[in-house]
Structure formats: C-alpha cells, structure tokens
Backbone as ProteinMPNN parsed JSONL, in Angstrom:
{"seq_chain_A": "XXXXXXXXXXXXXXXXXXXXXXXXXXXXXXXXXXXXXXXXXXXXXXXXXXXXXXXXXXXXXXXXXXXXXXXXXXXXXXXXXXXXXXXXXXXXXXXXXXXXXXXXXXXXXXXXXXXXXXXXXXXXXXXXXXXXXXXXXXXXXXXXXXXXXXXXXXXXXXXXXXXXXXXXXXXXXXXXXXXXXXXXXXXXXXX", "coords_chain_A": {"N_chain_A": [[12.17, -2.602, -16.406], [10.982, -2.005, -18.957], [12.592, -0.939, -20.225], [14.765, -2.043, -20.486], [13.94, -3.994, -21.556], [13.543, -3.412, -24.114], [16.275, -2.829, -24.955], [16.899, -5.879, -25.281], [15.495, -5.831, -27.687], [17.423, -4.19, -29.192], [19.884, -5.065, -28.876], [20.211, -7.882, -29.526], [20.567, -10.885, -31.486], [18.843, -12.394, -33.014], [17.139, -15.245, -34.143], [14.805, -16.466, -37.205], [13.221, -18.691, -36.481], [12.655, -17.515, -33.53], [10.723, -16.581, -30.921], [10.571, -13.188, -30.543], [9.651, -10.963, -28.756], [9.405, -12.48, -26.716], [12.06, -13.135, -25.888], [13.451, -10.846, -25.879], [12.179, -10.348, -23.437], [13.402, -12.132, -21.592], [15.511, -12.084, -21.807], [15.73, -8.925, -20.596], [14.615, -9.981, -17.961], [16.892, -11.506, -17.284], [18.835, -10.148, -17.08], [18.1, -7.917, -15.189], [17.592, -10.211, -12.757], [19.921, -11.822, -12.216], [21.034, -15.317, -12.629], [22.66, -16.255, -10.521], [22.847, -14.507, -8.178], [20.118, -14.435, -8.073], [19.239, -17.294, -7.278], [20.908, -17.157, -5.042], [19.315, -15.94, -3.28], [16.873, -17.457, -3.653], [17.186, -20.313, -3.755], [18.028, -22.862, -5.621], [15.87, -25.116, -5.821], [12.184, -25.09, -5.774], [9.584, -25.541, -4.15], [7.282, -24.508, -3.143], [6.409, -21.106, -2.34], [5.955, -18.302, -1.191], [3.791, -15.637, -1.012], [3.958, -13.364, 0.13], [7.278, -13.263, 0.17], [7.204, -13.557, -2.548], [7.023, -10.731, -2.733], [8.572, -9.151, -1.485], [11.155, -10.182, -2.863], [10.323, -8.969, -5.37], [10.822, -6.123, -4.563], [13.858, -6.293, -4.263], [14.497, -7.098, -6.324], [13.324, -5.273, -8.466], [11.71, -5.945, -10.031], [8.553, -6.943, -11.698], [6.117, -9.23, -10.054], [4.815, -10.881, -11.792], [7.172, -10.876, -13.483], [9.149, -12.172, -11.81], [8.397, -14.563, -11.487], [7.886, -15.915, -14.052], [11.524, -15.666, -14.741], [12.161, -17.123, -12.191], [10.764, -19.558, -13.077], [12.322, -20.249, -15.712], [14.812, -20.498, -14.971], [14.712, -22.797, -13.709], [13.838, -23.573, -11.125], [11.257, -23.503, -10.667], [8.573, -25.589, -11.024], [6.673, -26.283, -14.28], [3.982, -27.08, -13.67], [4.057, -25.354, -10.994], [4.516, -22.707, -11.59], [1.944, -22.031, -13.962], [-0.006, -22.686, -11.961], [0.865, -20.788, -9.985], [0.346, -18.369, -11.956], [-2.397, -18.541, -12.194], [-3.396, -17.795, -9.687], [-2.493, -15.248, -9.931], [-3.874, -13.79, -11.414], [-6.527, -14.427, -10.276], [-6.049, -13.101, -7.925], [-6.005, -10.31, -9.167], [-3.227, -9.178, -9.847], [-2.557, -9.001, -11.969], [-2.644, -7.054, -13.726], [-2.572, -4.875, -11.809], [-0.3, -5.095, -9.074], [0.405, -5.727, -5.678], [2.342, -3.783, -3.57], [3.831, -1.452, -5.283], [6.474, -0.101, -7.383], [8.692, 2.083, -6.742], [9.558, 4.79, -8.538], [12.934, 4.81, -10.061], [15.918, 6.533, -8.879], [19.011, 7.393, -10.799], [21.964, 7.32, -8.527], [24.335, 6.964, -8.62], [26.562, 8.445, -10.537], [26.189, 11.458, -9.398], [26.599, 11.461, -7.119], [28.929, 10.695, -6.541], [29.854, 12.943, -7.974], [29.628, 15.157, -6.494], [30.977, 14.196, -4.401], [33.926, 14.099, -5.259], [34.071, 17.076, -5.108], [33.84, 17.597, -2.732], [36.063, 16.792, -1.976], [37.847, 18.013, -2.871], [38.397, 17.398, -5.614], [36.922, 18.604, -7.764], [36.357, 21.421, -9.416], [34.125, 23.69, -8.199], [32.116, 24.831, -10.016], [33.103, 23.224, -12.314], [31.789, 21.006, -11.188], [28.799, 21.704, -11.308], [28.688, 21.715, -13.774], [28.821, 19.089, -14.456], [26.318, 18.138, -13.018], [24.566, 19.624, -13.921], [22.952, 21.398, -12.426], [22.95, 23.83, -9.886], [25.15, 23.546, -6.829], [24.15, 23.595, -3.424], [26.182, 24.388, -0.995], [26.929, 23.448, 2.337], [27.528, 26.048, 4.771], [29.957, 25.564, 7.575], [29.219, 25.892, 11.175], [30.149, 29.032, 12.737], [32.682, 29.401, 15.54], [30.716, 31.267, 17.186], [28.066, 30.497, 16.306], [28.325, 27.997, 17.36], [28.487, 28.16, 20.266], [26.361, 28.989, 20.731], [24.596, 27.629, 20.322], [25.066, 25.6, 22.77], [24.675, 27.299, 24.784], [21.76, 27.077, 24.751], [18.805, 25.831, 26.045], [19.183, 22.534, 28.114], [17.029, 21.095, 26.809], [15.779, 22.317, 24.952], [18.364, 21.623, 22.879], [18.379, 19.33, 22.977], [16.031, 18.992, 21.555], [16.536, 20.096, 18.968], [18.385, 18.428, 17.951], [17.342, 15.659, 18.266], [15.297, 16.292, 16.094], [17.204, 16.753, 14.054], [17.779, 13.989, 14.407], [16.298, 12.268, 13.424], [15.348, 13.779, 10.491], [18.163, 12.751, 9.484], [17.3, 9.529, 9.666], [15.344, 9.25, 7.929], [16.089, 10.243, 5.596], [18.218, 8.33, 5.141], [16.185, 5.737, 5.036], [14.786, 6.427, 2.946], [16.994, 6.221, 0.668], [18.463, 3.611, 0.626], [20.57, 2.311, -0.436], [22.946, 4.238, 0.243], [25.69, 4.548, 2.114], [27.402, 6.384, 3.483], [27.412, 9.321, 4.988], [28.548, 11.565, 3.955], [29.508, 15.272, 2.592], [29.364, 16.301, 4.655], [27.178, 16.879, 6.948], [25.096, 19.309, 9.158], [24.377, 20.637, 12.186], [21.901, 22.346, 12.12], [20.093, 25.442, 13.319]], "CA_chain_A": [[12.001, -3.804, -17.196], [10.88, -2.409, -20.448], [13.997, -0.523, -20.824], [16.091, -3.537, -20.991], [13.71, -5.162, -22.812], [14.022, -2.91, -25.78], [17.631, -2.839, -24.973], [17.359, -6.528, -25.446], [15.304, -5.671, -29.478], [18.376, -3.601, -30.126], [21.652, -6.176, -28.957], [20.091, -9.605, -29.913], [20.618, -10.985, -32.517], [17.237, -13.31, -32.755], [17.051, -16.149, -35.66], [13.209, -16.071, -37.344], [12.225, -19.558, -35.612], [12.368, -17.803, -32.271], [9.547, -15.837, -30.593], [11.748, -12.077, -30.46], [9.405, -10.57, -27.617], [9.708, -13.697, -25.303], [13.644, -13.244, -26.884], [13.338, -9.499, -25.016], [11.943, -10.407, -21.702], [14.023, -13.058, -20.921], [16.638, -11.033, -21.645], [15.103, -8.278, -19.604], [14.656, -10.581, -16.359], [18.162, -12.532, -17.087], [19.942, -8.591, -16.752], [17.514, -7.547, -14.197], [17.583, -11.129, -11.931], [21.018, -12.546, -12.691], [20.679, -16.24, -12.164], [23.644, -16.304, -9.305], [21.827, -13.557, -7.475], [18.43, -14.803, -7.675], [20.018, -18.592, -6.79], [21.23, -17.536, -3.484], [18.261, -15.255, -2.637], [15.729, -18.406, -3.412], [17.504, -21.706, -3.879], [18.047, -23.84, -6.581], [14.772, -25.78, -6.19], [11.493, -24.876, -4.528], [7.849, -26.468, -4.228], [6.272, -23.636, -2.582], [6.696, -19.922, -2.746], [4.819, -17.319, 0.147], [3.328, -13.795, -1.994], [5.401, -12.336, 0.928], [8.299, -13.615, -0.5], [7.631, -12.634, -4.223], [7.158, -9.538, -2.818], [10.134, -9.062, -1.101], [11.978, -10.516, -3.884], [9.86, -8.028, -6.119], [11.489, -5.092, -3.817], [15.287, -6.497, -4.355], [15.152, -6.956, -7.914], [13.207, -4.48, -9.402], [10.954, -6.593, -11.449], [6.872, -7.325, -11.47], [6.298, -10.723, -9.302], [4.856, -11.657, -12.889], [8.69, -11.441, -14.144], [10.121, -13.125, -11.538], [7.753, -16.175, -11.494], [8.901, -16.155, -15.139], [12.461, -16.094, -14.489], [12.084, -18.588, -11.887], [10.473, -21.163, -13.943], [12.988, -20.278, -16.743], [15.861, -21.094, -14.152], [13.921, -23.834, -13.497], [13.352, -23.111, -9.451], [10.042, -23.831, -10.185], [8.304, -26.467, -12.345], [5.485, -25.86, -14.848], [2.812, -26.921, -12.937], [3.733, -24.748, -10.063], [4.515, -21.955, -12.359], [1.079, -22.035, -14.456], [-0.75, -22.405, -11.147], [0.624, -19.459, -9.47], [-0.112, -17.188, -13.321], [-3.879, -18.353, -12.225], [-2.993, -17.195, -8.6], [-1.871, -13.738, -10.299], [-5.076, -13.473, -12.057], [-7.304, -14.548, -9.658], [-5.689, -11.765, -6.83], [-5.904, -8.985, -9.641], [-2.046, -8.764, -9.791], [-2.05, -9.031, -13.669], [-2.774, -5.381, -13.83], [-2.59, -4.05, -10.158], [0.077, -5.501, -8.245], [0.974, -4.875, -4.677], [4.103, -3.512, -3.577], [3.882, -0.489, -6.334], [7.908, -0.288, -7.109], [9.307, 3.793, -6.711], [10.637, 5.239, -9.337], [14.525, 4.948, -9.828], [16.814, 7.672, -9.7], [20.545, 6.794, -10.583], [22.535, 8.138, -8.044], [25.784, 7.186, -8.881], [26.745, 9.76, -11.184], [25.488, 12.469, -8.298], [27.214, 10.867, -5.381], [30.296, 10.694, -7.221], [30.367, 14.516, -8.272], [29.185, 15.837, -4.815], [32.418, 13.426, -3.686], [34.898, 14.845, -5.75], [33.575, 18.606, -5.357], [33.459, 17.738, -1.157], [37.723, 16.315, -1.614], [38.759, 18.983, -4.186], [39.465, 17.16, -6.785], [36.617, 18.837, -8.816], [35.529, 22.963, -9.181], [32.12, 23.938, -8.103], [31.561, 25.23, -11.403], [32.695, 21.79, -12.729], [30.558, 19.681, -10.55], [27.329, 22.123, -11.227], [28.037, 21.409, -15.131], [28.581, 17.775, -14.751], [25.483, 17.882, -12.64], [23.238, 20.44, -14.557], [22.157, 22.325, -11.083], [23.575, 24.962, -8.948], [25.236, 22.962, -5.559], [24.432, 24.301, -2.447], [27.114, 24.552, -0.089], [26.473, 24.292, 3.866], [28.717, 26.079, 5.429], [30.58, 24.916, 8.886], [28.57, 26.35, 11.992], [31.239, 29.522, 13.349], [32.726, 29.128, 16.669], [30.001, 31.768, 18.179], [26.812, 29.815, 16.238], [28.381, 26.699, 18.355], [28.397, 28.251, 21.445], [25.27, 29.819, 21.244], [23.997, 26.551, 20.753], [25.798, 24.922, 24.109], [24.077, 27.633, 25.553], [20.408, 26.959, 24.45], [18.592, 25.175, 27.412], [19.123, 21.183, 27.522], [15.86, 20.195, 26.182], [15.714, 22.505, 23.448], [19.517, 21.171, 22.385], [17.798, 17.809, 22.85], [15.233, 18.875, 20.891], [16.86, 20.106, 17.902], [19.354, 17.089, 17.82], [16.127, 14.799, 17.86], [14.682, 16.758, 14.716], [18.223, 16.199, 12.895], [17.899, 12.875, 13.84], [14.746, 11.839, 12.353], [15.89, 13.658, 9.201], [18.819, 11.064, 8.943], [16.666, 8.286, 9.468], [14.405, 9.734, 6.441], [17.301, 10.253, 4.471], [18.914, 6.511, 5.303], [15.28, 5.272, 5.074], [14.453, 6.753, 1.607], [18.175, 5.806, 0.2], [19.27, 2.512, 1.229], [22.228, 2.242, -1.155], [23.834, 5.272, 0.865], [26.794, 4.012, 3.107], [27.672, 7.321, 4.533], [26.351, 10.767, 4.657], [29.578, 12.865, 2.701], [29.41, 16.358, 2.192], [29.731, 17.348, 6.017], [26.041, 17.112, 7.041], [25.748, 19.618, 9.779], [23.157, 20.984, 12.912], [21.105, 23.614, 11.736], [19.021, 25.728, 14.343]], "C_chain_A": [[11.751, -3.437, -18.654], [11.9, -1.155, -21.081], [14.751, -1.635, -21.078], [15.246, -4.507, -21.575], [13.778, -4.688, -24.016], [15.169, -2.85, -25.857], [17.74, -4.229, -25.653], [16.967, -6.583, -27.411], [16.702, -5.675, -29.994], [19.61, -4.821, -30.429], [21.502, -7.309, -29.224], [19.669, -9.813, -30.607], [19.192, -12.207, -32.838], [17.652, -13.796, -34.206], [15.108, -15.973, -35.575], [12.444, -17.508, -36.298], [12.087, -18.901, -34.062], [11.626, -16.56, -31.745], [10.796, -14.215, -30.078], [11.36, -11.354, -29.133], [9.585, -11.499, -26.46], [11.558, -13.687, -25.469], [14.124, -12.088, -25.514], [13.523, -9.588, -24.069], [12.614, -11.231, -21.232], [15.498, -12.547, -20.862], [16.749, -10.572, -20.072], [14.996, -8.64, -18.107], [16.471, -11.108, -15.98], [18.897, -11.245, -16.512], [19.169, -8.28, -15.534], [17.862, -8.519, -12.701], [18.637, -11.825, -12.093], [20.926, -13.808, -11.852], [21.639, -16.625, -10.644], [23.143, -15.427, -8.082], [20.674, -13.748, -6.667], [18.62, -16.162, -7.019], [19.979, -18.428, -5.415], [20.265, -16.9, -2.989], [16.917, -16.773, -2.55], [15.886, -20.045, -3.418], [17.354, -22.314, -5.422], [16.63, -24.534, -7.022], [13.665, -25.234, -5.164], [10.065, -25.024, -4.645], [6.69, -25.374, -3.67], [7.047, -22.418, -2.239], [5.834, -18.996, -1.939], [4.623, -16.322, -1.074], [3.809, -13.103, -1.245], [6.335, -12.169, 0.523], [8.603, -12.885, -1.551], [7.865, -11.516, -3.91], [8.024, -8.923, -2.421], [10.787, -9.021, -2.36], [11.545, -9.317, -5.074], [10.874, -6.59, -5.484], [12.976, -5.034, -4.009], [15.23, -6.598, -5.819], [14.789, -5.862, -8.663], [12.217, -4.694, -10.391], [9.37, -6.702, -10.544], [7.349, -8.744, -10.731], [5.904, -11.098, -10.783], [6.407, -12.437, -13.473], [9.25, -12.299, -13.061], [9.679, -14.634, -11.447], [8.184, -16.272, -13.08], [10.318, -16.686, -15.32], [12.729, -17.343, -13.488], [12.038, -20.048, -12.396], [11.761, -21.456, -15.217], [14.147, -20.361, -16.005], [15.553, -22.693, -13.667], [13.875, -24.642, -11.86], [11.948, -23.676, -9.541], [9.401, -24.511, -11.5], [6.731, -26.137, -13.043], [4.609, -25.977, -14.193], [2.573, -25.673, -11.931], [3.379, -23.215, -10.802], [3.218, -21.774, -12.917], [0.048, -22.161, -12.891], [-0.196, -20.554, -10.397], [0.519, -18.107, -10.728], [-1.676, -17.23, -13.14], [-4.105, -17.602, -11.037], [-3.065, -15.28, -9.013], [-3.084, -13.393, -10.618], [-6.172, -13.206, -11.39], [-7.245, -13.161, -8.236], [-5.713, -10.501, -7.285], [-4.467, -8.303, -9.891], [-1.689, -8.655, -11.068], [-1.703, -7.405, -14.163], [-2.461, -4.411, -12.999], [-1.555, -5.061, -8.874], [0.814, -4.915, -7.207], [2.07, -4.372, -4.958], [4.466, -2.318, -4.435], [5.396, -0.226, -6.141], [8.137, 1.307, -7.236], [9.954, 3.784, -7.747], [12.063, 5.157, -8.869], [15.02, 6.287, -9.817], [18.282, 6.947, -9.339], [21.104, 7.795, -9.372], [24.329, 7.561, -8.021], [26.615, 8.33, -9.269], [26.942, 11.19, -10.056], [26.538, 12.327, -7.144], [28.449, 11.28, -5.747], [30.919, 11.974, -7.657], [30.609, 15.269, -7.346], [30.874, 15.608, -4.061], [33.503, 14.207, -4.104], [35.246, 15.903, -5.157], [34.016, 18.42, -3.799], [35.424, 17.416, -1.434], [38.204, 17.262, -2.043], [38.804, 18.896, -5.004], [38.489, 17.737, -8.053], [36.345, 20.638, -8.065], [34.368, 23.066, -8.704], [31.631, 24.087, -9.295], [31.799, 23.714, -12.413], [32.171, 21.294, -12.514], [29.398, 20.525, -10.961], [27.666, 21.52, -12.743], [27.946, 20.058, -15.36], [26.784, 17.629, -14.525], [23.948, 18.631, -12.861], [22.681, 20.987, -13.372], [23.342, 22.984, -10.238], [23.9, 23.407, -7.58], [25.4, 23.751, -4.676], [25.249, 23.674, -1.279], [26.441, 24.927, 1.224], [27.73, 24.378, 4.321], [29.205, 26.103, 6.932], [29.895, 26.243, 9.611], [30.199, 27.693, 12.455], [31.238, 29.047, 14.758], [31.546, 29.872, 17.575], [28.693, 30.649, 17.928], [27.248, 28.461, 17.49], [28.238, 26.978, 19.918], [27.145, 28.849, 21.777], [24.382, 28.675, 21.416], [24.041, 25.623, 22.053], [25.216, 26.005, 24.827], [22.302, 27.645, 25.561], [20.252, 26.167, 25.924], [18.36, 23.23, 27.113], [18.108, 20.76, 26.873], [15.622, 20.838, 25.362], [16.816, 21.929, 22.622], [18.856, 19.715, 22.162], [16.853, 17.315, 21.585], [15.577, 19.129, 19.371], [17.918, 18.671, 17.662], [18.326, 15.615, 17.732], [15.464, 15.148, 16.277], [15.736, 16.259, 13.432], [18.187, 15.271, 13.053], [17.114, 11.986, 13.015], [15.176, 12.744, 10.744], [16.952, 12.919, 8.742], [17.83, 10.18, 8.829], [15.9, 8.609, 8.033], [15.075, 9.826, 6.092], [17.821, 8.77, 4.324], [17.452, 5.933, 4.773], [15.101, 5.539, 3.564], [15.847, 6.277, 0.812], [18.878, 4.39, 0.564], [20.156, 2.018, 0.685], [23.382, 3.081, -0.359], [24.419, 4.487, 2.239], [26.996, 4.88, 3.99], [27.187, 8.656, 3.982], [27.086, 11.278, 3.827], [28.752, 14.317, 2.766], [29.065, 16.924, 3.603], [28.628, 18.137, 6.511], [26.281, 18.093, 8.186], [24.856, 19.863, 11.008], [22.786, 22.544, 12.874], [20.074, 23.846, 12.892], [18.537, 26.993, 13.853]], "O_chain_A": [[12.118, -4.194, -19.553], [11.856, -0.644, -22.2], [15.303, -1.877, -22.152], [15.613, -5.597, -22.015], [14.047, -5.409, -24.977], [15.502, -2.787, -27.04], [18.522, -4.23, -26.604], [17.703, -7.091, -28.257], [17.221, -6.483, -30.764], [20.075, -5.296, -31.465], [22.507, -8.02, -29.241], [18.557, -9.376, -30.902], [19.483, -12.953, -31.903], [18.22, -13.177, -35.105], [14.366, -15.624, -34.657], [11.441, -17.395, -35.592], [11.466, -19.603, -33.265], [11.989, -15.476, -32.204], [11.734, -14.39, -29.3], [12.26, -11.059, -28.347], [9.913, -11.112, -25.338], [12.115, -14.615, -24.884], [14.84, -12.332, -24.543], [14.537, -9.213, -23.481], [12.493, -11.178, -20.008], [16.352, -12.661, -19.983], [17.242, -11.042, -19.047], [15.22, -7.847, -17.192], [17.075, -11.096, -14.908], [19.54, -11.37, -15.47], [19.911, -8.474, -14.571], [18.279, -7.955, -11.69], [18.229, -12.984, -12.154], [20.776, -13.714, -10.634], [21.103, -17.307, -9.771], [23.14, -15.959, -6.971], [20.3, -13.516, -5.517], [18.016, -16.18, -5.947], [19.343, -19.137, -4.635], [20.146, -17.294, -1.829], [16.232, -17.0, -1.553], [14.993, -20.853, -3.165], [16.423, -22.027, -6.174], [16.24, -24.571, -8.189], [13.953, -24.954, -4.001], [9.516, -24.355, -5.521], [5.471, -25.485, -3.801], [8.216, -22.537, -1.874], [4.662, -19.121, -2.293], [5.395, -16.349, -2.033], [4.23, -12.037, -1.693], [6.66, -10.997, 0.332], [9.495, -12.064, -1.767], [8.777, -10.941, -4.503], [8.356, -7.944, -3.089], [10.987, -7.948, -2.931], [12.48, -8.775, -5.664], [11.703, -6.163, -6.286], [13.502, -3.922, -3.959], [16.129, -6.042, -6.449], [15.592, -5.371, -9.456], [11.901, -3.953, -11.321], [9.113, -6.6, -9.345], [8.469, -9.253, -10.755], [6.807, -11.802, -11.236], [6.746, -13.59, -13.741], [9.9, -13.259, -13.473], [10.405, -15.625, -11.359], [9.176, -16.998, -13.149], [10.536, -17.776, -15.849], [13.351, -18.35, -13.827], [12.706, -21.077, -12.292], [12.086, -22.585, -15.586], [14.966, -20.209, -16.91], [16.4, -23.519, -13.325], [13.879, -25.838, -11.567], [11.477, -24.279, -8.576], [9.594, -24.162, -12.664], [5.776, -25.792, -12.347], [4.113, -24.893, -13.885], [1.513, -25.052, -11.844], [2.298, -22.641, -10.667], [2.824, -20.9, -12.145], [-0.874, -21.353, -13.0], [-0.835, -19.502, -10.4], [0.622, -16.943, -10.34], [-2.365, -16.352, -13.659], [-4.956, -16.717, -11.126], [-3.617, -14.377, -8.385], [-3.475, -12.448, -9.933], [-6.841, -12.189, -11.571], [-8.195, -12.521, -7.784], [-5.556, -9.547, -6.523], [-4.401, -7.094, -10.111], [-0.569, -8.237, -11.359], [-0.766, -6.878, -14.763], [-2.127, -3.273, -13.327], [-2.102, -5.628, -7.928], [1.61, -3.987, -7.354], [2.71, -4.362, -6.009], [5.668, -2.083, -4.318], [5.793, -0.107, -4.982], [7.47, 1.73, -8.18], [10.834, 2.962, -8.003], [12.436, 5.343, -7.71], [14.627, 7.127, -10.626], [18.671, 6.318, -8.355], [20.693, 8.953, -9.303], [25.245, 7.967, -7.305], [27.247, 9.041, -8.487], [27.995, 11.826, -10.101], [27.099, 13.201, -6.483], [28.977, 12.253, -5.208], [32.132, 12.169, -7.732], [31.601, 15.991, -7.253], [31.625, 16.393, -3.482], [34.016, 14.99, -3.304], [36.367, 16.031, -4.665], [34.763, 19.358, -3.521], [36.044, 18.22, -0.737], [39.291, 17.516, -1.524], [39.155, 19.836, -5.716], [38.884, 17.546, -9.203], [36.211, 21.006, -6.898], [33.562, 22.187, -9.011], [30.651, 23.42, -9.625], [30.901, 23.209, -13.087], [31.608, 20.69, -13.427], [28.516, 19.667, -11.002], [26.812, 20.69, -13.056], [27.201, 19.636, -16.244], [26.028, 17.201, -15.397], [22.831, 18.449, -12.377], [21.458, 20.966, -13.51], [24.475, 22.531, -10.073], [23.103, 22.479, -7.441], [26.327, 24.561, -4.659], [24.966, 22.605, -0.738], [25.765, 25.924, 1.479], [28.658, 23.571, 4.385], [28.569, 26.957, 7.55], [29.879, 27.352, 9.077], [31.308, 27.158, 12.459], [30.281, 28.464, 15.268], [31.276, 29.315, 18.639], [28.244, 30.001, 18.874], [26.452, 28.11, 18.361], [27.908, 26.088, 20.702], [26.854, 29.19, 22.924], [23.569, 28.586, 22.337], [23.054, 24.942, 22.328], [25.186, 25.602, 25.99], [21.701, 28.265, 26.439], [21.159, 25.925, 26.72], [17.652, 22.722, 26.243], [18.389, 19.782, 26.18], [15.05, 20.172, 24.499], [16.416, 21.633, 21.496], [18.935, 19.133, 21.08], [16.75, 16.27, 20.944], [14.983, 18.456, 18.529], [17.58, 18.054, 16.652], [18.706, 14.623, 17.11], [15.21, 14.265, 15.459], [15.458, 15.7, 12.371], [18.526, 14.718, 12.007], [17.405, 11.181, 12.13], [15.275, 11.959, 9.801], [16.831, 12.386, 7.638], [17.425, 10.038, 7.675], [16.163, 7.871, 7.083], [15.16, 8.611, 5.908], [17.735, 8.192, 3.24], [17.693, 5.513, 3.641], [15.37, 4.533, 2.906], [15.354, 5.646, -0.122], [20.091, 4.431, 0.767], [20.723, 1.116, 1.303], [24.547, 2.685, -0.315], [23.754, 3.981, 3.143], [26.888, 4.589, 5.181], [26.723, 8.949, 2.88], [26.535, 11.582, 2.769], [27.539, 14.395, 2.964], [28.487, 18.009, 3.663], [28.619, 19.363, 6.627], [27.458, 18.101, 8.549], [24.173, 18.84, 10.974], [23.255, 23.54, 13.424], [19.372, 22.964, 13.386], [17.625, 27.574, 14.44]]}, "name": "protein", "num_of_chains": 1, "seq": "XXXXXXXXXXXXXXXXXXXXXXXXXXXXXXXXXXXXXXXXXXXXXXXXXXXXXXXXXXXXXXXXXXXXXXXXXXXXXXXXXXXXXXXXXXXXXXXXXXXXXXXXXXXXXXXXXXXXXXXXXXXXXXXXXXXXXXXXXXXXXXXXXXXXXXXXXXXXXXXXXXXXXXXXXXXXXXXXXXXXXXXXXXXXXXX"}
C-alpha cells in the first residue's frame, strides 16, 4: 500500500483545492482493490460486514481492513454511518495500530517462474537464466535407472514412508504459494 501510494505522489496530477495524501490513498486502494474485483467479492450494497470477512477480504487484496473499509465507503458499499462506526470499531479492538491477520511479505514471483520455465524448455542457457536471476540454479538431476530400482527394492513401508515425506513437502510448497498452478522443473523423489 505505501508503494502505490507514493506511486500515486509521482503519476497524479492533483489541483491545490484537493487534499494530495487522501489524492494517494485512494489511488493506492483503487490499484490495490479494483472496484470490479472488490464488487463481485462483496456486492454492490451492504448493511453489515462480519471482521471475518474484512479479514478474509484483507488476505485477497493485500490491503489493511482500515483501507478496505475506506475503499468500500468510497465505492459506496457502505454508507457513512456504517463506515464511521466500524473506524470506532477499529479503534476500540486496537486494530488502528495492531491488526489481526499480519499480511506476509510479498515476493514477485513472476519474473522467477518465468526464467526457471524457459531454462526447464531450452529456450534459455543456464548461464542466462542465473544472470537474469542473479543466483546460481540448482539443477536436480533425473533419479538413474539403478537409484530407481534400488528404491522398488526398499521395503513397502519405508517406500511409503519416503513418498509420505515428499508429500507433505508439496503440500508446504502448494500451501506457502497459492498462485503456483503446477510444480515445473521436474520435481523428483529424493531418498
């Protein structure tokens, strides 16, 4: 949020009658909560609002529940009264300063995904993809035919057991990433 709100200092053009930081943040929520977005996630109109909810909604957009009860009212989802009661709500729960839900740092992973991709089809070098990507990529390489058979000969419940361990690291991987569609790069079973 207060990246794109100084984004919004730099690209808007503000006349002097109009308040430039409220100019910012509304920005800031409008790029963050795009009103078509936020629309079908909460409706057009709405009289009452759960703190489950915000918080959810806090989790999908990205923003403080402060900003989106902002943007709300400034879509006009929610009418001053309700709006100004739940800012005493915020106050009164300690959320002005300390609100649940603490949001994780971002990391882009576009950029990343997209090099890895290439580098995994061909269409880039290793040595290209490490300089796009400023780090060494490690390469796993395909189990040989003996590692596979040595594994088919382990005893079923250790095979069980390592194939349980890789699967719980997917789930932690899917679980921590939930943008990720598919694994790429030819995950593999390590013993």
């Amino acid at each position: 949020m207060n990246l794109v709100h100084e984004l919004g200092h730099l690209v808007l053009n503000i006349s002097r009658e109009t308040d430039e930081e409220k100019a910012a943040f509304r920005f800031a929520a409008s790029f963050l909560a795009p009103a078509d977005s936020l629309l079908k996630e909460v409706g057009n109109k709405r009289v009452f609002i759960q703190p489950e909810e915000l918080l959810i909604l806090k989790q999908r957009f990205g923003i403080s529940v402060q900003a989106l009860l902002y943007r709300l009212h400034d879509l006009e989802v929610i009418t001053d009264s309700y709006y100004r009661k739940w800012c005493i709500d915020v106050n009164r729960l300690g959320w002005r300063k300390n609100e649940p839900c603490e949001l994780s740092p971002e990391r882009p992973q576009w950029l990343r995904r997209s090099v890895l991709r290439a580098f995994g089809e061909g269409l880039l070098a290793k040595d290209e993809a490490e300089k796009m990507l400023g780090e060494q990529i490690k390469i796993k390489e395909s189990l040989s035919l003996i590692e596979k058979r040595s594994f088919m000969k382990l005893p079923m419940e250790e095979r069980r057991k390592i194939l349980s361990e890789q699967a719980d690291r997917f789930e932690a991987y899917y679980k921590n990433n939930p943008e990720t569609r598919e694994l790429g790069g030819g995950d593999i079973i390590e013993y």
